[in-house]
Structure formats: structure tokens, C-alpha cells
VEXDREN-2710 file (C-alpha; in Angstrom, 1 decimal):
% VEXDREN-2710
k/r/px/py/pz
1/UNK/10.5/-9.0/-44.6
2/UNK/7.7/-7.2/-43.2
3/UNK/7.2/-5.4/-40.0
4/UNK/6.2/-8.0/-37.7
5/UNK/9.1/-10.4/-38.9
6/UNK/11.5/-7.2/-38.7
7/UNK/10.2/-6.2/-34.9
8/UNK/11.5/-9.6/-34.2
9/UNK/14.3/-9.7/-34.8
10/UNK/15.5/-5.9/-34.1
11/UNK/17.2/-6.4/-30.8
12/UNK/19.3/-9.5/-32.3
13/UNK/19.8/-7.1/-35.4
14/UNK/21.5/-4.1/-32.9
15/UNK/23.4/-7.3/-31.1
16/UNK/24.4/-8.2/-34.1
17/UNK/23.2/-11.9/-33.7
18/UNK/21.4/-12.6/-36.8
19/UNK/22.6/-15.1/-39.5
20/UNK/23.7/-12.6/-42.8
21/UNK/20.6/-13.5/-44.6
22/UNK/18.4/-12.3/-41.9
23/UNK/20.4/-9.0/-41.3
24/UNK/20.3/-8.2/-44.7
25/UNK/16.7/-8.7/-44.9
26/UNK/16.3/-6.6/-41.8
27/UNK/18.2/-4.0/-43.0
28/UNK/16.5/-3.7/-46.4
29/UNK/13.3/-3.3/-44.1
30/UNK/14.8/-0.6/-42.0
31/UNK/16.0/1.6/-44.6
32/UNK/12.4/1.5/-45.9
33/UNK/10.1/1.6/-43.3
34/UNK/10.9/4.6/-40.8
35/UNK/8.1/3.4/-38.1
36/UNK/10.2/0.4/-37.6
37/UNK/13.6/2.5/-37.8
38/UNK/12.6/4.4/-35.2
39/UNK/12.7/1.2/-32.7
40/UNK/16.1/-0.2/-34.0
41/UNK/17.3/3.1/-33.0
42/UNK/15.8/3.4/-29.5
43/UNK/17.1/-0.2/-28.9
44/UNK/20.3/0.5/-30.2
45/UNK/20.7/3.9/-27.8
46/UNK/19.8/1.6/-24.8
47/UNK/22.8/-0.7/-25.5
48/UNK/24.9/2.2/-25.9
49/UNK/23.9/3.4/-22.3
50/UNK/24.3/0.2/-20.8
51/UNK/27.6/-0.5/-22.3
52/UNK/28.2/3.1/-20.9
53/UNK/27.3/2.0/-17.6
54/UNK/29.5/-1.2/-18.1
55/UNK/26.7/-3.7/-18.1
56/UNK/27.1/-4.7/-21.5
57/UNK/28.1/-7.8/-21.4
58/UNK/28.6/-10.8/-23.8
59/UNK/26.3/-13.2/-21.0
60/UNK/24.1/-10.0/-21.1
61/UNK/21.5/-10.5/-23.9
62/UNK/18.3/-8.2/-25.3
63/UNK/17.4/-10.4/-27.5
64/UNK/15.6/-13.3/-25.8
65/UNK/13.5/-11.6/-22.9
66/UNK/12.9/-8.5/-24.2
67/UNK/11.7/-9.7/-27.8
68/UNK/9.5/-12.4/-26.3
69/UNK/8.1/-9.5/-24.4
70/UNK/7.3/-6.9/-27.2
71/UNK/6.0/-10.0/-29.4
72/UNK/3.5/-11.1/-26.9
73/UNK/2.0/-7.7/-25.8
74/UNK/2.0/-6.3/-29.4
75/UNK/0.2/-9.2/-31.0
76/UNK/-2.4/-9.0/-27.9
77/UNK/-2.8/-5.7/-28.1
78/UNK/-3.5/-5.1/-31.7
79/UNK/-4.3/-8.4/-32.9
80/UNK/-4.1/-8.6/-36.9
81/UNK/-2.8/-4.6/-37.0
82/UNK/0.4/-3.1/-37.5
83/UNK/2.1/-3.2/-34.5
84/UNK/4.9/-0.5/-35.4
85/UNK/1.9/2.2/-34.9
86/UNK/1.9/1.5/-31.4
87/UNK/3.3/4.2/-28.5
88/UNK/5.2/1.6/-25.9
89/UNK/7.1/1.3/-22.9
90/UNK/8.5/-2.1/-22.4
91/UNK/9.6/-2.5/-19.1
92/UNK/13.1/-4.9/-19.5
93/UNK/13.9/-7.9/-18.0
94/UNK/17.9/-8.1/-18.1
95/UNK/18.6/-10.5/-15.6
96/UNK/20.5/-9.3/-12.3
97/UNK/23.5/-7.4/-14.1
98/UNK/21.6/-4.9/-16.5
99/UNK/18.6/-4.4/-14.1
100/UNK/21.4/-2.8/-11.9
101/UNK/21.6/-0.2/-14.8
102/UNK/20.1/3.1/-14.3
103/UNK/18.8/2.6/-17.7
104/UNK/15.3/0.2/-16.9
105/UNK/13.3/1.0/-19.9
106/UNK/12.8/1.6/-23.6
107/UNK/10.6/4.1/-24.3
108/UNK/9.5/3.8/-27.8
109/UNK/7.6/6.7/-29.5
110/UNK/5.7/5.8/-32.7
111/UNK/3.9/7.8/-35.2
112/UNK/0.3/8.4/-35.6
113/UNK/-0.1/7.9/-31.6
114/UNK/-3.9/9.8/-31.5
115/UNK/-4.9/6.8/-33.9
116/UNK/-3.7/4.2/-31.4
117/UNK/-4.8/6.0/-28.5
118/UNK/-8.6/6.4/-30.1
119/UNK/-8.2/2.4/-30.7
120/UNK/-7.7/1.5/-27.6
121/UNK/-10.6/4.2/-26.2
122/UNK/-12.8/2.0/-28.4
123/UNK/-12.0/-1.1/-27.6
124/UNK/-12.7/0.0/-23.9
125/UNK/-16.1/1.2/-24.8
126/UNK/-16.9/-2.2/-26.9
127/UNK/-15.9/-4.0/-23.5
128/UNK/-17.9/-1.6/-21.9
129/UNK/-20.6/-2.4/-23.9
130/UNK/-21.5/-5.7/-22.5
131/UNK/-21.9/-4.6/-18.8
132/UNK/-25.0/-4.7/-17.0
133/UNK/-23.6/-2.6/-13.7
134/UNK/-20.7/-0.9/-12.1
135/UNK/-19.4/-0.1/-8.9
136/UNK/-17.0/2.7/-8.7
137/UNK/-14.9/3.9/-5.6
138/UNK/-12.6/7.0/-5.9
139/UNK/-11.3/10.1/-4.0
140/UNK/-11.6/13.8/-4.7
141/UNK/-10.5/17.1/-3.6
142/UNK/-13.3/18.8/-2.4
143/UNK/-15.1/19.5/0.8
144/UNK/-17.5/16.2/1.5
145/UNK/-20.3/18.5/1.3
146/UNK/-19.9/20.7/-1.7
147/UNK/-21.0/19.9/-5.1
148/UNK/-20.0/16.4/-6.5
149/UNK/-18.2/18.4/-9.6
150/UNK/-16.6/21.2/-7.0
151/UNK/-12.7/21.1/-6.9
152/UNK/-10.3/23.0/-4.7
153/UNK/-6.6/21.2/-5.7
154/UNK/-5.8/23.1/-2.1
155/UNK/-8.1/20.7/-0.4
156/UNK/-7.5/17.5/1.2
157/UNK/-9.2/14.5/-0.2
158/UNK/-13.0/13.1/0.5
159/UNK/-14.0/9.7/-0.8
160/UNK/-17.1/9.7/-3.5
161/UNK/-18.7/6.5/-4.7
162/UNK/-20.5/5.6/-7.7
163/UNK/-23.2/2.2/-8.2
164/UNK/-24.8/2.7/-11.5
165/UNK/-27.1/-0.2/-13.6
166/UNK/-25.9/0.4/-17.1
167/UNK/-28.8/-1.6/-18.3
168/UNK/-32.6/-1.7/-17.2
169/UNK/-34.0/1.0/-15.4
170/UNK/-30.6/2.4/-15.1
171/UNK/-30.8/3.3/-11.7
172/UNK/-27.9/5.0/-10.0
173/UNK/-26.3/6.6/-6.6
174/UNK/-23.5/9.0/-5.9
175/UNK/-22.7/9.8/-2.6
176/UNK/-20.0/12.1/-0.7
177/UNK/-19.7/11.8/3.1
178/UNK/-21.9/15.5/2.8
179/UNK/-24.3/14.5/0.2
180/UNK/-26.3/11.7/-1.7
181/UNK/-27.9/11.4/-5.1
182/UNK/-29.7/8.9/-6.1
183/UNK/-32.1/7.8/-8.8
184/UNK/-35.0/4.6/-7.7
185/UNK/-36.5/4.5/-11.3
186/UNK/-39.5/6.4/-10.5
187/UNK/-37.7/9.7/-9.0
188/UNK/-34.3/11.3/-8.5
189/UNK/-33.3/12.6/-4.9
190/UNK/-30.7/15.1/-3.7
191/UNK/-30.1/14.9/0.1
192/UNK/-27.5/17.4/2.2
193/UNK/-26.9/15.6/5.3
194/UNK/-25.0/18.6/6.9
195/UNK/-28.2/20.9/6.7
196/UNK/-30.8/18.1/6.7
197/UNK/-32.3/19.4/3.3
198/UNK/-33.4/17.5/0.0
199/UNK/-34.6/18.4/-3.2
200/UNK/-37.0/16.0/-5.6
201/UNK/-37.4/15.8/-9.5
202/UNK/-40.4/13.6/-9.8
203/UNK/-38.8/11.5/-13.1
204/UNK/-36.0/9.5/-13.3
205/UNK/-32.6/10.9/-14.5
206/UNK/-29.4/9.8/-16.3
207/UNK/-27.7/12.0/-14.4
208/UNK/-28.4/15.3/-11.7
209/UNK/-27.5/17.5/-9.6
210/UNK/-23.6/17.1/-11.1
211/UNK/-23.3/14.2/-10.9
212/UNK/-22.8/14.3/-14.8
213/UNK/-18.9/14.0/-15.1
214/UNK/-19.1/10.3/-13.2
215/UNK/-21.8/9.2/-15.0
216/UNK/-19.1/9.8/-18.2
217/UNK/-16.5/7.7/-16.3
218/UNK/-19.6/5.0/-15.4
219/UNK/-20.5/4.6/-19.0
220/UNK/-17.5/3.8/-20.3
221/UNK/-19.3/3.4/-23.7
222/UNK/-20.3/6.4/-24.1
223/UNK/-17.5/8.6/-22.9
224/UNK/-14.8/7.0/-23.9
225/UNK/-16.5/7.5/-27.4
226/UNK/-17.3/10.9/-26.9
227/UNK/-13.7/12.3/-25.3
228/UNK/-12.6/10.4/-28.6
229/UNK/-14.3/12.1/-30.7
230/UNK/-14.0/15.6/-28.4
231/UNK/-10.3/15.2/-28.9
232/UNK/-10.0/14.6/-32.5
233/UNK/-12.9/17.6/-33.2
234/UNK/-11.5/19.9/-30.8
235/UNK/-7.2/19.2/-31.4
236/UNK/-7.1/18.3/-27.8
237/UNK/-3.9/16.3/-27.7
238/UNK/-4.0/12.4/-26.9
239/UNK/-1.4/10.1/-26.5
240/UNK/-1.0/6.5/-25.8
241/UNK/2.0/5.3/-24.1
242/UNK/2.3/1.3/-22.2
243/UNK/3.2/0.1/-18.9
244/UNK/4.5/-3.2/-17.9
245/UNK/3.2/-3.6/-14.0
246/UNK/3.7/-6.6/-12.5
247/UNK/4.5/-8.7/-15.4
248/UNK/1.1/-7.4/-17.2
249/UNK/1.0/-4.7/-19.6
250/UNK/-1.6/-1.6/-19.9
251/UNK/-2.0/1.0/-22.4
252/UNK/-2.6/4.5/-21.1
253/UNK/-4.3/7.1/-22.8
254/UNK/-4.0/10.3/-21.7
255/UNK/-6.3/13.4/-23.2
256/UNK/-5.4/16.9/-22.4
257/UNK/-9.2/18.6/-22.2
258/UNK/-9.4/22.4/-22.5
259/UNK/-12.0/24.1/-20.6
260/UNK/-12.5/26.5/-23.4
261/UNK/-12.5/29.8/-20.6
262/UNK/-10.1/32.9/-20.8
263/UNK/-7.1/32.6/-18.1
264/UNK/-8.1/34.1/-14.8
265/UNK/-11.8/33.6/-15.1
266/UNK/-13.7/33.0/-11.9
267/UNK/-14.9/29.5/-12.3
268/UNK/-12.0/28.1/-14.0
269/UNK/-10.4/25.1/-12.1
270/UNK/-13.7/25.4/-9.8
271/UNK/-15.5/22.7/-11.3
272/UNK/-14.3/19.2/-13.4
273/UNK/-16.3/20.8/-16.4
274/UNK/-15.1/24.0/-16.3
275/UNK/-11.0/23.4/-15.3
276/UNK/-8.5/22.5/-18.1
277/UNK/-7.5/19.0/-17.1
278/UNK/-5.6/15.9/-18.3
279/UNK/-7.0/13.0/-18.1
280/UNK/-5.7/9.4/-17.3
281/UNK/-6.9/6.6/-18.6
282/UNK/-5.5/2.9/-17.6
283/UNK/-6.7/-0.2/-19.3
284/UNK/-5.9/-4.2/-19.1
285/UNK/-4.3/-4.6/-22.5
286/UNK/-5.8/-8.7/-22.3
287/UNK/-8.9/-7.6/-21.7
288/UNK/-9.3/-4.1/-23.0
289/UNK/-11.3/-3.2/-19.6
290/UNK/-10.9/0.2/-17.7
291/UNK/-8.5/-0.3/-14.8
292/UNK/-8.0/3.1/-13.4
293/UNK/-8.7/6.8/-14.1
294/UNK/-7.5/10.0/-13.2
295/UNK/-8.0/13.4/-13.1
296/UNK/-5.6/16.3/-13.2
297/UNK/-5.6/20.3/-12.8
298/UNK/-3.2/22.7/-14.5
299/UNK/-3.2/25.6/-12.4
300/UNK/-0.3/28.1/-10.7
301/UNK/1.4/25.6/-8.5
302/UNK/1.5/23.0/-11.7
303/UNK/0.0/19.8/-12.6
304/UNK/-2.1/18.7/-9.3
305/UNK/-4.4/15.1/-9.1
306/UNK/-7.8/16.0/-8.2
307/UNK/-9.7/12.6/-9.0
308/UNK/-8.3/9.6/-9.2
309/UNK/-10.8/5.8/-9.3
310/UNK/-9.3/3.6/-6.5
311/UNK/-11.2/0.8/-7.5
312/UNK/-13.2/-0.5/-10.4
313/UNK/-16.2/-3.2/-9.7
314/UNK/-17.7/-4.7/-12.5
315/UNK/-21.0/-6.3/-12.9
316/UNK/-21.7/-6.3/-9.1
317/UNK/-25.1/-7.4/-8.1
318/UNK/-26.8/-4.5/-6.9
319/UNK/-29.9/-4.5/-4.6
320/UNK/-32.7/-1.7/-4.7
321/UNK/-32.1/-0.3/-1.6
322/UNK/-29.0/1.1/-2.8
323/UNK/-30.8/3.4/-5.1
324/UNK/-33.1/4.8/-2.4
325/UNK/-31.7/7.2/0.4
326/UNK/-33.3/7.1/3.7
327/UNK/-34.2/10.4/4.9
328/UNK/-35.1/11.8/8.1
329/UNK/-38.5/12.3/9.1
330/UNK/-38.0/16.1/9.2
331/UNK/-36.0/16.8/6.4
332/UNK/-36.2/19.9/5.1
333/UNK/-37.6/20.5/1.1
334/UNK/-36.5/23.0/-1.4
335/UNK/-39.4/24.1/-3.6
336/UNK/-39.7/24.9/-6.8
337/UNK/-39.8/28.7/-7.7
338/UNK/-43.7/29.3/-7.9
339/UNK/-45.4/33.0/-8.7
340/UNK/-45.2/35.4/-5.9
341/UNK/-46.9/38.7/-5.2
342/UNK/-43.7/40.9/-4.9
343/UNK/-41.9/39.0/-7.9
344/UNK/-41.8/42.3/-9.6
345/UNK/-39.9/44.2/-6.3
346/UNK/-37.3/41.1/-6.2
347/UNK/-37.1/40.8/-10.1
348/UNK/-36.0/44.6/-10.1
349/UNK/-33.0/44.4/-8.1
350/UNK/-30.0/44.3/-9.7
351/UNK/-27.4/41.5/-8.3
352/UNK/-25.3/43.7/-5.6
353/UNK/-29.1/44.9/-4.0
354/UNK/-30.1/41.4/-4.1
355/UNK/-26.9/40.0/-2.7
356/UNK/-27.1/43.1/0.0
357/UNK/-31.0/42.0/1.1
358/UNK/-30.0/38.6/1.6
359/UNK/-27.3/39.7/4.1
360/UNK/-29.4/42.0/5.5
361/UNK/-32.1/39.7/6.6
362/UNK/-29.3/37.3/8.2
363/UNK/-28.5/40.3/9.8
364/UNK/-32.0/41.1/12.0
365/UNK/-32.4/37.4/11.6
366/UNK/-35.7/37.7/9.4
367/UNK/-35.3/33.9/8.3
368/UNK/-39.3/34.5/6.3
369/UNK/-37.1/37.2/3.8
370/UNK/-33.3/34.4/3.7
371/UNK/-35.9/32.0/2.7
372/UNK/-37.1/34.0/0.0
373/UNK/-33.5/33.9/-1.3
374/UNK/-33.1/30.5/-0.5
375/UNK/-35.9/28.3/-2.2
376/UNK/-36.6/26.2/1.0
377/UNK/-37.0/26.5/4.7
378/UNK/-33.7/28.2/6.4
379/UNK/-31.9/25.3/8.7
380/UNK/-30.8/25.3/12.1
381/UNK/-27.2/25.4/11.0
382/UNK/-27.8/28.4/9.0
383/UNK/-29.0/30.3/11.2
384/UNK/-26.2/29.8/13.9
385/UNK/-23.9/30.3/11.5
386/UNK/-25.1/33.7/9.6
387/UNK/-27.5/35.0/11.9
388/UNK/-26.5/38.6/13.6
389/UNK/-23.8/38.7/10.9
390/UNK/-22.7/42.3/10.5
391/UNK/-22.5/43.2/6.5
392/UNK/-19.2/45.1/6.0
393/UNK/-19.4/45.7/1.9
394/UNK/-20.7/44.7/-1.2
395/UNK/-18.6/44.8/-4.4
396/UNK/-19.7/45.3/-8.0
397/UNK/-21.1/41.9/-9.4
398/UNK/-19.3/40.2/-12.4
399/UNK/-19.7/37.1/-13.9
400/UNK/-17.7/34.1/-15.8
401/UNK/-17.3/33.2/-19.4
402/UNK/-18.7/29.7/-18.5
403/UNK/-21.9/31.3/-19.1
404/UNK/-25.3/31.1/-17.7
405/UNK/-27.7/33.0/-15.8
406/UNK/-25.3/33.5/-12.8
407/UNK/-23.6/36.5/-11.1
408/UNK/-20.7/36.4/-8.2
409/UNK/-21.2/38.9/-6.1
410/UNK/-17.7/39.9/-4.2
411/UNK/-18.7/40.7/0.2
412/UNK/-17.4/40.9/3.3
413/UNK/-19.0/40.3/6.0
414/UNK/-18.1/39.6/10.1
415/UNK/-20.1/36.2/12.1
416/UNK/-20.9/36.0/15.1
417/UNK/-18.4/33.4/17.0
418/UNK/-19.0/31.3/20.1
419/UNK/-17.0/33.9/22.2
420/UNK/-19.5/36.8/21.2
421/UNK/-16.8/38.1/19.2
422/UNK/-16.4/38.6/15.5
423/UNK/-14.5/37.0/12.6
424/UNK/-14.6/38.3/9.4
425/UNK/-15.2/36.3/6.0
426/UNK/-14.8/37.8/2.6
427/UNK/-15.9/35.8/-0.8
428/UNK/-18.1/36.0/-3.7
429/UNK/-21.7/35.0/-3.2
430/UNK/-23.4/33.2/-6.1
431/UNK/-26.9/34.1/-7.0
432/UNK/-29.0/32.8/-10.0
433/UNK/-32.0/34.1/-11.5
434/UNK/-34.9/32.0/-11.6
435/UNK/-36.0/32.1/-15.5
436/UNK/-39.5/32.1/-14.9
437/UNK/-39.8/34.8/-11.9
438/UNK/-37.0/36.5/-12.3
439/UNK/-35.6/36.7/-8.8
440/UNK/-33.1/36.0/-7.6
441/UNK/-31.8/32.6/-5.6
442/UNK/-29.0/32.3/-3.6
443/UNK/-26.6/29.7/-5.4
444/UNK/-23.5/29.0/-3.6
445/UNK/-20.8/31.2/-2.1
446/UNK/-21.3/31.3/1.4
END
């Protein structure tokens, strides 16, 4: 008897409703093949909790729905492959007597579960692999203007939305109630609808302006490759486990990512990249296509969802328009840094003097010197909001083990409210230095 032949028969073996022959031949199998073992034992401690629970009865069998079950979702699932590798959940159909148990599930745990879960991560990106375009809805927590990676697991949730060719020009668009990015083919666009601003790179893109971590999700071929092969390099831990929902199974991979930063650093559990996260992944077991995704934060208050896909479009005929984003006639640029005069004066100042001249100039309202800081013209918004601001303090300037050029520069400061009065605001303001000038650019933080 093999596997297959003894996975058949194992709930009839623990009801003891096999001919002897059979038994025998099942329990030759069992007490050589501990993959198999492990199920008769999982089945058998279910009917020893329903006949706990006094739902045990003789009109009361396993054997018929629950086999036909396991066959049918096994052999689909891994068609042609040993089917006692698998990590499964079969959902039970007792009839009205057992379904009253509390007991509604067998939860059967298999060996070699990171092998099954990277097979079913590949089958998704072979399915993947033949679609032309992709329409992604999902929710976030983040502000609807803040960057498309930002997360705050405090916040409350803000719709994002993804349309993406995987084929062709591969033209995309992301877009946030606060902000759009899109790519036409010939150039890739970042528009800021709260401050009417926009920045241009004159090429296309695969991705910008970080959007990258939804591009993974949109090219399933890719990532589901890559966070593969990023688990099994890296000892992330992966599991596989399957779901029975509404009569149709799905398996469920689920990758535990590790942002690679020391506990407490600034950034960490700021960003998708730079947060340690587990990640969800749902797919239809018939088809082997992505269903549903989502994201989660470990941080103080526990395990929090921060990104979850509410809907999944495939191949949906997208029009050009979608790729282009209308802007307003007096939109406002950033610039590229470009040589100045004084780059020497701003290139000498150390990160607190830079953060202290940019508050400053809100200050006395000198928008010429903020823009300076600011790589494009300062908005109407800005200017209500920070000018006349009275600069309390400036803290020493640190920065985070995610790298870069950046520094976060700890302030407090008081604004100017509608009332002519005062409130006060303390955070860290982000400033970058531009590589090839050596300033310094505001970056975030306010």
C-alpha cells in the first residue's frame, strides 16, 4: 500500500471499518511511513474529542465526506506528488450532529512544510506568468498623503490602487486619495494633490517614487519567486497551511520577513521595507491564482494588519488614460538639485544648523531661503501652515541602521493657529544630502 491508497482509507482505518486485509495493509503502511502516521493520529484525536463531546455516533461517519474531501483537494493540489507533504486544514462536513461539536476541524501538520509552501509560491508565479495586466484594490494604514510605503499601524485605513500592464510597455498607476504615480511609457510622474506639486523623471520606470513594494505584489512572477528564494537564503520561516471557504479550498502561505534593523531603530515599522512583517498569501488551489494578500506588523501592541488586497482583477482591459494623470495648470515642479553659488556655505553645515536655517526662514517667512531646502517652489499650504512658526529647540541629529544619506533631526517648534495663538509640535525632521552638491534637502518630517 502506498500513501495515496493509505490516505484513503485512514479515517475508515481509525473507525475501524476496513475489511482485515485492508487494515492490515494500512497498518503495515503506518508503522513505516511517519508522514502518513502523523494523519491517522490527528484523525484519531478528533474522534476521541467528539466522542468526548458525545457526538460520536454509530450514524455519525468520517469516513465518507471527509475522505472524499482530502482526496479531491490533495490530488488537485499536487497533482502526480506526494500528497502526505502537504500542511492542511480540512474543514469537516459531519452532518447536523458532529457540526454541533466544538471540534470543526482537523488541522493536519506535515513535514517539510517550506518545500510545499515554495511549490505553491511557484505555481502562483507560473499562473502569473501568462497575464497581460492587473488591477489591484487594497487598503492601507497610512495618511492618504504620505508616502505609498509609509505605515503608522496607529492609523486608520486609506484606500490605494494599483493598474499595471505586465506585458508591453508595462505602463503603470498607483494612486492614494493624497497622491498619484503613474508611468505613460515615455515618462514617470509623481503628483501631491494636497500641495499641488509634481515631480518628473523623463524615462519610463518599473517602479518610483515607492511604489516598489506593490509592484512585487503586481508581478506575482517575480516576487513570489523572489520572497521564495529570500526566505529559503535568509531562514525566514514559511509555512503552508489550507482553508476550506465555501466549499473551495486555498493554500496559504505565510512568510515571516525580517527587516534586518536593530530593535528600537527609528525607521523600523515606518516603512513596508523597513518593518519586520508577516506576510499572507491566499491562492485558489484549482487554479493556482493569487486571491488575496496581506500584510502584517510586529510591533509593542502585537501582531497589527497594515495592508491587506480587497480585490484582485485580472487581465482587465486597460485604456491609456489611466496611465497619464491630469494636472493643474499651475502645478507646482520640484527641480532637480543644479550647482549653486553658496553650495559650499549650505554644504558646510552640519545637519542640526541645516535643520535650524530651515526653521528659521519659516520663521521671518523668507520662502526664497525654505525653498532652498525644499527643491521646488514653497506652496500656499506651507506657508499657512509653518510660516511665523516660533523655533523652540533643536536636538542632536541621529540616524537609522536602514542606511543611506539621511539624518532625523529631533525639534520642537510652536504654529501659528487660526486663533493667533500657538500650538506646539515636536518630531524629527528628515533631511537628505544631495550627492552631487552636498546640501542639504528637506526630506520628510514635518
Amino acid at each position: 500500500m502506498n500513501c495515496l491508497e493509505c490516505q484513503d482509507n485512514l479515517v475508515a482505518c481509525v473507525e475501524h471499518a476496513l475489511d482485515p486485509q485492508t487494515a492490515a495493509d494500512c497498518q503495515r503502511h503506518l508503522a513505516d511511513c511517519p508522514a502518513c502516521r502523523q494523519q491517522y493520529d490527528a484523525i484519531a484525536r478528533l474522534q476521541r474529542q467528539l466522542v468526548t463531546h458525545g457526538e460520536a455516533a454509530a450514524s455519525v461517519s468520517l469516513a465518507g465526506p471527509v475522505m472524499s474531501r482530502i482526496r479531491a483537494a490533495q490530488r488537485a493540489a499536487l497533482p502526480g506528488r506526494r500528497p502526505a507533504a502537504v500542511l492542511t486544514r480540512w474543514l469537516l462536513g459531519l452532518g447536523t450532529a458532529a457540526a454541533a461539536c466544538a471540534v470543526t476541524a482537523i488541522l493536519v501538520l506535515m513535514p517539510n512544510s517550506r518545500a510545499q509552501a515554495a511549490d505553491v509560491m511557484t505555481q502562483g508565479a507560473k499562473v502569473a506568468a501568462q497575464l497581460t495586466s492587473v488591477h489591484l484594490q487594497g487598503r492601507m494604514r497610512a495618511p492618504a498623503a504620505e508616502n505609498f510605503s509609509y505605515i503608522n499601524p496607529a492609523q486608520e485605513f486609506t484606500n490605494i490602487e494599483l493598474w499595471k500592464e505586465l506585458g508591453g510597455q508595462g505602463r503603470w498607476r498607483v494612486e492614494k486619495p493624497g497622491r498619484i504615480a503613474a508611468m505613460d511609457g515615455q515618462s514617470t510622474t509623481l503628483f501631491f494633490r494636497p500641495s499641488n506639486t509634481a515631480m518628473r523623471l523623463p524615462q519610463p520606470a518599473r517602479s518610483a517614487f515607492d511604489t516598489e513594494w506593490l509592484h512585487r505584489i503586481a508581478n506575482l512572477e517575480q516576487t513570489l519567486s523572489s520572497e521564495t528564494s529570500l526566505a529559503q537564503t535568509k531562514g525566514w520561516p514559511m509555512t503552508l497551511t489550507h482553508e476550506t471557504v465555501g466549499g473551495a479550498t486555498k493554500s496559504v502561505v505565510t512568510i515571516e520577513q525580517k527587516s534586518g534593523l536593530p530593535a528600537g531603530d527609528y525607521l523600523q515599522n515606518k516603512f513596508l521595507g523597513t518593518a519586520d512583517t508577516r506576510r499572507v498569501y491566499r491562492f485558489d488551489e484549482q487554479s493556482g491564482q493569487l486571491e488575496a494578500a496581506q500584510i502584517y506588523v510586529h510591533d509593542q501592541t502585537g501582531v497589527v494588519l497594515v495592508f491587506e488586497l480587497t480585490q484582485i482583477e485580472y487581465n482587465p482591459p486597460l485604456v491609456a488614460s489611466i496611465f497619464q494623470i491630469e494636472l493643474p495648470a499651475d502645478v507646482a515642479w520640484y527641480q532637480k538639485p543644479q550647482a549653486q553659488p553658496d553650495d559650499a556655505k549650505y554644504a558646510a553645515l552640519t545637519a542640526e544648523q541645516a535643520a535650524t536655517a530651515f526653521f528659521e526662514a519659516c520663521a521671518r517667512q523668507d520662502w526664497t531661503e525654505v525653498a532652498k531646502f525644499m527643491g521646488r517652489p514653497v506652496d500656499v499650504g506651507f506657508k499657512s501652515s509653518f510660516g511665523g512658526l516660533k523655533l523652540i529647540s533643536v536636538g542632536q541629529a541621529f540616524t537609522s541602521a536602514a542606511g543611506g544619506s539621511g539624518s532625523f533631526v529631533p525639534y520642537e517648534i510652536q504654529l501659528r493657529t487660526k486663533d493667533a495663538g500657538f500650538v506646539t509640535k515636536k518630531f524629527n525632521l528628515a533631511l537628505q544630502k544631495d550627492p552631487k552638491t552636498g546640501r542639504w534637502f528637506f526630506a520628510g518630517g514635518l
